[in-house]
N, C-alpha and C positions, 0 to 999 in steps of 0.2 A: 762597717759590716753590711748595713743596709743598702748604703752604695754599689757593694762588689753584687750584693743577690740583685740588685736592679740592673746592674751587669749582664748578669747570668740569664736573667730574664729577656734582655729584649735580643739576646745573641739567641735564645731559643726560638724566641718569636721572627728571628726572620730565617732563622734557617726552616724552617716550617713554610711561612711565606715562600721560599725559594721552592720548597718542595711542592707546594700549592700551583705555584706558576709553572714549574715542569711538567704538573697535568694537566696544566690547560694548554700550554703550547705542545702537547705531542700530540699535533693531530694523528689520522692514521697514514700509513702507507696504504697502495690498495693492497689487500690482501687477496688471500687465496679465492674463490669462487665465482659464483655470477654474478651476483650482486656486490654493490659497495656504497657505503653511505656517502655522500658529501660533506668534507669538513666545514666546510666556509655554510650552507644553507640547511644542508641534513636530507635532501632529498636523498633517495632508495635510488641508483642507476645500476644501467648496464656495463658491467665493466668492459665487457669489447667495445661500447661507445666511450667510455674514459679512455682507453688508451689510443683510440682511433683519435679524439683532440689532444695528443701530447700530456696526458695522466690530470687534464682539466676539466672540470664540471661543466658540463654541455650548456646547463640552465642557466648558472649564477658566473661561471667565469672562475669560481675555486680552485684553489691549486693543489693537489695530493703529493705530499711529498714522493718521492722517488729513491728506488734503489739504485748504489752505484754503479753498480753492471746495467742497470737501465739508460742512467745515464750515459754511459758508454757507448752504446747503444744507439741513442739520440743523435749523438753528436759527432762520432767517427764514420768514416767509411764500414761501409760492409764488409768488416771481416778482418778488415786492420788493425782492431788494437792488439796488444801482447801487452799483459801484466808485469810488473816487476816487484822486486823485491820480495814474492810473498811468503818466504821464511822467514820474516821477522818479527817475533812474536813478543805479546807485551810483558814487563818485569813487572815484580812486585817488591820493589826499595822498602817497603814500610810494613811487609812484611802481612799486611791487610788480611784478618780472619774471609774466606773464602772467594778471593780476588781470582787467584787463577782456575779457581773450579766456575767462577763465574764466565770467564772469560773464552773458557771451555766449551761449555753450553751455548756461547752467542756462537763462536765458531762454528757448531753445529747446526742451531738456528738459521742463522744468518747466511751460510755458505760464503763468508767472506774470513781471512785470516786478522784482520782488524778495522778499525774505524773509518781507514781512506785507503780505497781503490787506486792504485793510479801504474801507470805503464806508457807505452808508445803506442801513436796510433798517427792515422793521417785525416784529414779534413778536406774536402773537396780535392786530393791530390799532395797535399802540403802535410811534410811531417810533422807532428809536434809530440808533447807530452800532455797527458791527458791526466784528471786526476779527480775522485768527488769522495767526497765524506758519504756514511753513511747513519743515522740519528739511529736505526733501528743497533746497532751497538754501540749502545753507552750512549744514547744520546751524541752519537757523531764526539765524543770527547777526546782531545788530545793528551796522550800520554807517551811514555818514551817510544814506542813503535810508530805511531802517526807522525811523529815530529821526526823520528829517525827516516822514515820510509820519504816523505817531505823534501830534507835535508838531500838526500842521498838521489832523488828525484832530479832537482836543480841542479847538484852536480854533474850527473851524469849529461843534462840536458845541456850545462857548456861544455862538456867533452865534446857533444854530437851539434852544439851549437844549434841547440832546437828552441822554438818557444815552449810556454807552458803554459795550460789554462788548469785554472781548479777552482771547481763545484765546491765551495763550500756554504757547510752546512753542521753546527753545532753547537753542542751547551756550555763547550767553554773548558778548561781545561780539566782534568782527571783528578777526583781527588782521593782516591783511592793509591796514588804513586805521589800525592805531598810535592815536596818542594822541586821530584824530577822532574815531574807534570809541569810547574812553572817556567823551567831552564827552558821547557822545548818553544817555549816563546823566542827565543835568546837564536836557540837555535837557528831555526828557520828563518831568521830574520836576516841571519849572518852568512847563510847560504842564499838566500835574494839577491840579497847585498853583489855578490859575486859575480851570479847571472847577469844583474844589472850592469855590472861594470864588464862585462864582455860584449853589452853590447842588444843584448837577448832581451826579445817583448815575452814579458810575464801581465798574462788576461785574469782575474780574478772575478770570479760568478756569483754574489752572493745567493744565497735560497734562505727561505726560511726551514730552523730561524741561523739566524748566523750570530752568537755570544761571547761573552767572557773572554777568556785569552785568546781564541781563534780570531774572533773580532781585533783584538789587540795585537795581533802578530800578521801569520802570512795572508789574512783577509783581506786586509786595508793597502795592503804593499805594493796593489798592480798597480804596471803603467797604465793598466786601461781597466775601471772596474764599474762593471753591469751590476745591474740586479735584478732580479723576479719581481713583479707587481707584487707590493705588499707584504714583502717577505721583512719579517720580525729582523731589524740588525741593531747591535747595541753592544757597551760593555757589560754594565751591570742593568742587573733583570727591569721592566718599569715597575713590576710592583716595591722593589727594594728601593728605587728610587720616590717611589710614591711615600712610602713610608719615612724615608729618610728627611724628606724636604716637609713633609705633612702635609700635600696637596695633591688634589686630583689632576693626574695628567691630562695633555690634550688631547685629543681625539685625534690618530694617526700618529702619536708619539713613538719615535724608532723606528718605522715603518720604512719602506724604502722610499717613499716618496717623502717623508719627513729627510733622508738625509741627501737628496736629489735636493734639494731646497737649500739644504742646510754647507753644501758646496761638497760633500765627501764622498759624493760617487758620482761615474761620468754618466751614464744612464740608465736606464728603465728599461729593460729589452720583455716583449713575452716571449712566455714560452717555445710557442709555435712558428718564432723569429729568429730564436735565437742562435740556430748552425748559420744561419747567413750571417747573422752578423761577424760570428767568431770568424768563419772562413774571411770576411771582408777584410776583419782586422791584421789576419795573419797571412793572406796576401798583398798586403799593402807593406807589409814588416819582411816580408822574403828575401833576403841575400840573392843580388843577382849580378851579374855582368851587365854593365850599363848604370848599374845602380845610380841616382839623385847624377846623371850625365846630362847636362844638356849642353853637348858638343855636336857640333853641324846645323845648327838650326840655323835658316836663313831666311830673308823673303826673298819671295823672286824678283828679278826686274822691274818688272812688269807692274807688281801690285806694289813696288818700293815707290818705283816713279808714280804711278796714281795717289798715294799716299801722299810725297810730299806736297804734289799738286796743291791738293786735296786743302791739307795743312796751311797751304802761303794762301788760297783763296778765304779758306776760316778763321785768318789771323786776319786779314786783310777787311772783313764784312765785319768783325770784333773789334779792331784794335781802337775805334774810338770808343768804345766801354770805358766807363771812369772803375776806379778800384772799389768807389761804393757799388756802383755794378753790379761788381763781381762779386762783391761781398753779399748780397741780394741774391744774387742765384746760387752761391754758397750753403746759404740757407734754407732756399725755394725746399718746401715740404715735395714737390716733385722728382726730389733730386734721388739719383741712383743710391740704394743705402748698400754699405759692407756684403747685406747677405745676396744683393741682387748680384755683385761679383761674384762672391764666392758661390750660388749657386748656375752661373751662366760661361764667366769664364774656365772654372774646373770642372773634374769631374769628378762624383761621387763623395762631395763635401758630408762628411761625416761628423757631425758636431758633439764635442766635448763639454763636460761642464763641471765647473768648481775649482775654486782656492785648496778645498782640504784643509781650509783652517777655521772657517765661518759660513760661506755660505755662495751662490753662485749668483754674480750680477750678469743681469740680461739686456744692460747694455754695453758691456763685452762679449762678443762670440766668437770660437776659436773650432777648431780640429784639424783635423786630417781631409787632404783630399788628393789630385792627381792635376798636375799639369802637363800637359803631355804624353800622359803618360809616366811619368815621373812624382813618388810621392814626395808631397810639401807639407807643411802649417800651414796653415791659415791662421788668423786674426784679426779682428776687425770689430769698431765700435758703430755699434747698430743705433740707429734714430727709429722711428716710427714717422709716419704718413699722417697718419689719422691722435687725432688726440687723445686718445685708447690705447695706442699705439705706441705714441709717446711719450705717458702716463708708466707703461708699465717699462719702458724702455729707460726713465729718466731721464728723457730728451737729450739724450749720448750721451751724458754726463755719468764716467765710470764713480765707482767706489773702491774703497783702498780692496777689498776682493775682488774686485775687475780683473785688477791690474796685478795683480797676485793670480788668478786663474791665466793671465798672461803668460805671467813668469813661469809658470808651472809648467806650459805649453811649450814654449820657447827652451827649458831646458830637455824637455822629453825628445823635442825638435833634436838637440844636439845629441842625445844620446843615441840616435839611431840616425844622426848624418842629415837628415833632411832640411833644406832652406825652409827659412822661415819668411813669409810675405805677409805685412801688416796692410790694414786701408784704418785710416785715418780722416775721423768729419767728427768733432765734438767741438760745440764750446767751451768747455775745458771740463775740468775734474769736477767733480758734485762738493757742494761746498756748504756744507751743514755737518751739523754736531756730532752726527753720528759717523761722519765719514774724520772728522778730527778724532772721534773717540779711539776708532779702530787703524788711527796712524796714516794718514792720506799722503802726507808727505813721507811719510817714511818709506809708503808702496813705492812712489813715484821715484826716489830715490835706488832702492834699493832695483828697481826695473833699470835704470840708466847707468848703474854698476853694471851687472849682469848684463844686460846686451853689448855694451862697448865689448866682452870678451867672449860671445859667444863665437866657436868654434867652427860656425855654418855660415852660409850667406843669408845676408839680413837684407829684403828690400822693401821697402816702407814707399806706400803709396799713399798721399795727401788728397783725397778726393772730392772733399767738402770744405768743412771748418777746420784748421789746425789751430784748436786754443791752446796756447801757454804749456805748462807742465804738463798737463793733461793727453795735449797731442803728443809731444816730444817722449813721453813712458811707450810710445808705441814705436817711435821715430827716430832712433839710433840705430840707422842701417847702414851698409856699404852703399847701398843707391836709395837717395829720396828723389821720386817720382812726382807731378804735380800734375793734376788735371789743369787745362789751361781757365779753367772759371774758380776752383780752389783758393783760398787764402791761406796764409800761417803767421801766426803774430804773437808775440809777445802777451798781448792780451786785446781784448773786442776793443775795436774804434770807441763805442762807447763810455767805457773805462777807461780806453786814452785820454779823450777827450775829456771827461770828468776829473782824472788828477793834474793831467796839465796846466788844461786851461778851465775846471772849472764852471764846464758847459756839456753835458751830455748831448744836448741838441747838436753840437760839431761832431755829429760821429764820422757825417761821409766829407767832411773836411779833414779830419784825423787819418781815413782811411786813406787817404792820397799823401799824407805826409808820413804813416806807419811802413812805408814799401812794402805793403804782407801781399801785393799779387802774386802767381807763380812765374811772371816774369820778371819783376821783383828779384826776387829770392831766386831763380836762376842766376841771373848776375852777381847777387852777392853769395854764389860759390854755396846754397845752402840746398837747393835743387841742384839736380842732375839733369832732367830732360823735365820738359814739359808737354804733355798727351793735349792734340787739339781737342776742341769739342764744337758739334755742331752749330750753328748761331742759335742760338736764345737758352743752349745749354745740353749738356748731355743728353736730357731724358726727351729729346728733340729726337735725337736716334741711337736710340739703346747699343743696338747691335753692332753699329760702325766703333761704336764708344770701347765695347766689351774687346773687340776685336785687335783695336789700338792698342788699349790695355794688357792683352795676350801675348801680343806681339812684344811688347816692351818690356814686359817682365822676362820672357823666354831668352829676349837676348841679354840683358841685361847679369840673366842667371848663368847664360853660357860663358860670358867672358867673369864673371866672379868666380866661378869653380875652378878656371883657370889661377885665380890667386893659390901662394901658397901658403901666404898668413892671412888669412881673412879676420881674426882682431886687428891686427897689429894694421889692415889697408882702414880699418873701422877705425882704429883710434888715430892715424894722421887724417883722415876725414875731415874728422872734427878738430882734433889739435889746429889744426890749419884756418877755424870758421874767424873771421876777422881779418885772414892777410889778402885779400880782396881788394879790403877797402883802402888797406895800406899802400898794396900796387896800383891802386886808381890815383891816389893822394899826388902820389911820386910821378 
């Protein structure tokens, strides 16, 4: 008996707590007048200077929560949006003593018919569905109207084949509608699902705070999900957690930059950024004529013939390079990294981040960008220059969430058609305990399933070091590319040399017996082309390099989009790696 009242007691004592922490996270909306306080510092402002910085504290940078007609406001065209659904008004399953007199009152309060705002509107020109919570009813809580209105939103949006963004913002689901309040998890999850599979970019905006089942349903669900600086996002509350574990949390626990870290969101947008961003995302996602086309691209004459010139004289001034050499400028901290391509050769490289399951390694970097004109993937594993650089980069060496925010990338890649283009320079996979703990092989595996089938073109550029598994999680394309100073090997000369023979000192003996050059590995059918590079190495001349590079992917992409099974040209690829040597043998 004393068991059950001990029970009974700490089930009170955190429903209290829960109560406790819903008054400390309601900050205010601005309210009616001149004045309005700062939630985040407490300063006295002017409220026409609040709304002239985007509803943010002029002094401290604080963020006032917002109405969703405000947000509406923010972030459509002048005069575009059109509301939907707004007859749908909430149940009371559980029959709740004064639910709908309550409900009554917010509708009057509020001037909104329930918790999420949402309808059609357009964006810099571009239609979409638009959609925000609002915490001033009910603390933004989902109940059968929110989750119907949700629901009924995405469908409609693949009838009209629109994307969708939604502002969320709230405490989590209703508990005033009991176990219907839970299903609308269920719900909503199951009309995503749909959008997704038609094809359709779903934006997700968190705000503070974003909780409970909303956090656990359509919150987490975008292809593509921002957040507000410092906006509170989590399932269960931190104080429930604090209590539960019986320790003091860390400082920024839940926070959006905690899950910015933590791999679960793509990024951090402000306020005062944030219609650019959305219009970037949903003009890069637009259904168009031409779409991921890159038919007629050619060079001309003119700069074909200076080109190969170009080429026979820089093989010609190289070709006595020994493969240690090469392996040396492989290395060279000078050497062009991932982000110097992807921010020179495209345009508007848009950077993505996290696994979604752990956390986001930053020596993978991945997103969106423009080839041509033409949206692509990017991915590519980053080194650092400097030893600060390379420190926080892990000296290219990915982790099993590397290569997991790969995979992530690369299916999102096929869900909306776009080629995906990899660049490749690591010494291999990061090879400590914690990368065993969380499955390194497993990632690495599971990435060379999954590309063999993906659905787009895959071309994999080798620009550095290609180490062992590590390179190859990146490196199952329809065309691997090689810069002509690049290697790819099995494993470092020096670890050849060590199980061989026994002698680490034979590494650049090794490297001449390994054939990891890119003419090498041309021959043995594992390259496709090899890109010259200036004498004494790429970053000798950047831009001739960049240029090379453009040019050889563009064509490269024109005649693969021509495939009409691009797995199935992917897995005789590879099926085929060894009959090479057999035709040399004979």
């Amino acid at each position: 008996m004393s068991r059950l009242k001990e029970l009974f007691k700490k089930t009170a004592g955190i429903q209290a707590e829960k109560a406790q922490e819903k008054r400390e996270t309601e900050s205010p909306s601005v309210p009616e007048g001149l004045w309005v306080k700062c939630p985040k510092c407490g300063e006295l402002l002017c409220k026409e200077e609040v709304v002239r910085h985007a509803y943010t504290c002029p002094k401290c940078g604080g963020y006032f929560r917002m109405k969703a007609k405000t947000r509406m406001k923010l972030a459509a065209d002048e005069g575009s949006f059109t509301p939907w659904f707004t007859e749908i008004n909430g149940k009371n399953p559980l029959d709740y003593p004064g639910y709908e007199e309550k409900l009554e009152e917010l509708r009057n309060k509020t001037n909104l018919d329930e918790a999420v705002y949402i309808g059609k509107g357009k964006i810099d020109g571009s239609p979409v569905v638009l959609g925000a919570c609002d915490t001033r009813f009910l603390m933004g809580s989902m109940g059968y109207a929110v989750g119907e209105k949700i629901a009924l939103a995405f469908e409609r949006a693949v009838q009209e084949k629109l994307p969708v963004i939604l502002f969320c913002c709230s405490g989590g689901a209703r508990m005033q509608e009991g176990i219907v309040s839970l299903m609308q998890m269920a719900k909503t999850a199951a009309a995503i699902k749909k959008h997704s599979q038609a094809g359709l970019l779903y934006v997700s905006v968190l705000t503070d705070p974003t909780m409970g089942g909303v956090t656990a349903s359509f919150a987490m669900l975008g292809d593509v999900i921002l957040a507000e600086p410092q906006a509170l996002i989590g399932f269960a509350g931190p104080r429930v957690i604090a209590q539960t574990i019986g320790e003091k949390l860390p400082e920024g626990f839940q926070r959006a930059e905690f899950l910015l870290e933590h791999g679960m969101i793509d990024r951090i947008v402000k306020r005062e950024e944030l219609r650019q961003a959305l219009s970037a995302l949903v003009k890069i996602h637009e259904r168009r004529q031409g779409y991921c086309q890159f038919f007629g691209i050619s060079i001309p004459k003119e700069e074909k013939s200076q080109q190969e010139n170009s080429g026979k004289q820089v093989q010609t001034e190289n070709e006595k390079r020994t493969a240690w050499d090469r392996v040396e400028t492989a290395r060279s901290k000078k050497r062009l990294t991932a982000l110097d391509y992807m921010e020179t050769v495209f345009d508007g490289f848009w950077e993505l981040h996290g696994d979604r399951l752990f956390g986001d390694d930053p020596a993978i970097m991945g997103g969106l960008a423009l080839l041509d004109g033409q949206p692509v993937t990017v991915i590519g594993i980053q080194k650092g220059r400097t030893t600060k650089e390379n420190l926080a980069r892990n000296f290219g060496m990915p982790s099993p969430e590397g290569y997991r925010k790969a995979l992530r990338l690369m299916k999102q890649a096929e869900k909306f058609q776009r080629p995906v283009i990899t660049f490749i320079d690591t010494p291999g996979a990061f090879c400590g305990m914690e990368a065993e703990e969380r499955g390194q092989g497993e990632a690495i595996a599971r990435n060379l399933l999954e590309m063999a089938d993906l659905q787009v073109p895959v071309l994999s550029v080798v620009t550095g070091e290609g180490g062992s598994g590590g390179a190859l999680a990146l490196g199952v394309g329809n065309r691997v590319l090689m810069l002509e100073n690049a290697v790819y090997s099995v494993l470092s000369p020096e670890g050849f040399a060590s199980i061989l023979w026994k002698d680490a000192g034979r590494a650049d003996e090794a490297a001449g017996v390994m054939k990891l050059t890119a003419a090498d590995l041309l021959r043995l059918g594992v390259a496709d082309q090899v890109i010259p590079e200036p004498e004494g190495g790429a970053h000798n001349d950047p831009k001739a390099v960049f240029a090379a590079v453009d040019r050889a992917l563009t064509r490269h992409l024109g005649q693969l989009l021509r495939e009409k099974d691009l797995s199935a040209h992917r897995y005789q690829k590879f099926r085929a790696m060894g009959a090479v040597l057999e035709e040399t043998e004979t």
